[in-house]
C-alpha positions in Angstrom: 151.0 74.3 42.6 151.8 74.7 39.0 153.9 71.7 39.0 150.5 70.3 40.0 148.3 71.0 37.4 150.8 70.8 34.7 151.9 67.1 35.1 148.2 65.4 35.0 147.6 67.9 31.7 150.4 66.6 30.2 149.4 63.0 31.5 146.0 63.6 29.5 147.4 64.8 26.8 149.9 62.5 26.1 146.8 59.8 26.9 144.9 61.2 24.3 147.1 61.3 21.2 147.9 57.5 22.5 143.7 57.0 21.8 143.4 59.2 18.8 146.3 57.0 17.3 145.5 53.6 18.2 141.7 55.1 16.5 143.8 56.1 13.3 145.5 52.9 13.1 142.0 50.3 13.8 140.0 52.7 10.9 
C-alpha cells in the first residue's frame, strides 16, 4: 500500500517541477 501512494506522489511531483519550469522558461 505504500508502494501505492508513493508512486502517484512522485508522479505529481515530478509533473509539477515539469510546470514550474516550462513557467520559468515562458516569463
Amino acid at each position: 500500500m505504500g508502494l501505492d501512494i508513493r508512486i502517484p506522489l512522485g508522479m505529481i511531483f515530478l509533473a509539477i517541477g515539469g510546470i514550474m519550469a516550462l513557467f520559468g522558461i515562458f516569463t
